[in-house]
C-alpha positions in Angstrom: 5.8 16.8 6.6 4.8 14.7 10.0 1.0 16.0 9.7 1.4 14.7 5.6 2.8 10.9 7.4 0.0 11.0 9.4 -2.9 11.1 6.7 -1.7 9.0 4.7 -1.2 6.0 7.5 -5.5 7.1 8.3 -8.0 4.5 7.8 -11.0 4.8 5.8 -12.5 1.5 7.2 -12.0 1.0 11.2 -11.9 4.3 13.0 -9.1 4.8 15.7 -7.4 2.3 14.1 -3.7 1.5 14.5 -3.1 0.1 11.6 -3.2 1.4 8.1 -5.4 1.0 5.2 -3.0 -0.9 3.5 -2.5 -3.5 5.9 -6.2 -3.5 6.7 -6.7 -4.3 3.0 -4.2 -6.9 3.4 -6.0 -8.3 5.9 -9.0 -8.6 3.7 -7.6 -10.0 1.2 -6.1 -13.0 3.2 -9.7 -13.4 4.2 -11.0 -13.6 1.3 -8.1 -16.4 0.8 -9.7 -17.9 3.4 -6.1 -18.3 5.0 -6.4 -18.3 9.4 -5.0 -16.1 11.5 -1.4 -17.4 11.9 -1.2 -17.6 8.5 -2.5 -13.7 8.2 0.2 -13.2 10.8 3.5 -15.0 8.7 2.1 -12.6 6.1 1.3 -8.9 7.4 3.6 -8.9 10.2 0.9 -8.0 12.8 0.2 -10.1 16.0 -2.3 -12.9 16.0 -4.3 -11.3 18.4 -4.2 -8.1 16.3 -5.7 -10.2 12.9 -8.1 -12.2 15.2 -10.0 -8.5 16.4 -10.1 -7.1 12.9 -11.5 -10.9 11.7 -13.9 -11.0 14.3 -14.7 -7.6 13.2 -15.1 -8.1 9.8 -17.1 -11.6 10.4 -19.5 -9.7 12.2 -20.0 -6.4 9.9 -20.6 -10.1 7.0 -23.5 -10.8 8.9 -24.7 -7.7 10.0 -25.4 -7.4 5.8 -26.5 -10.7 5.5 -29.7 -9.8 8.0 -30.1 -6.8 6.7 -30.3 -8.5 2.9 -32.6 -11.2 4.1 -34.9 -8.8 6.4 -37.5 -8.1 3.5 -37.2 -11.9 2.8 -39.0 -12.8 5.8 -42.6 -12.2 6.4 -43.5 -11.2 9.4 
């Protein structure tokens, strides 16, 4: 029964993570909202510090694409 708790609290999308898909969907979601991170905060429950690392995160993986979109845009 503990070793079923503990697979279904993994994450998918940040490895080593503390905190579980579900929230880290939630997360998402709120960011898609375009809501800040005290706002994210009222909402999940996690610390502000907590949502500011996974929205850095997730701000950074957004432009990691974006270059890798535009790459064969630009002529070299």
């Amino acid at each position: 029964m503990l070793k079923y708790r503990y697979e279904s609290k993994k994450n998918k999308y940040v490895n080593r993570s503390r905190i579980s898909e579900k929230k880290f969907r939630e997360i998402i979601k709120y960011f898609s909202l375009d809501l800040n991170a005290v706002q994210i905060k009222e909402l999940t429950g996690l610390s502000r510090q907590t949502n500011n690392k996974y929205l850095t995160a997730i701000r950074l993986r957004i432009v990691e694409l974006s270059i890798l979109q535009s790459a064969p845009l630009v002529s070299r």
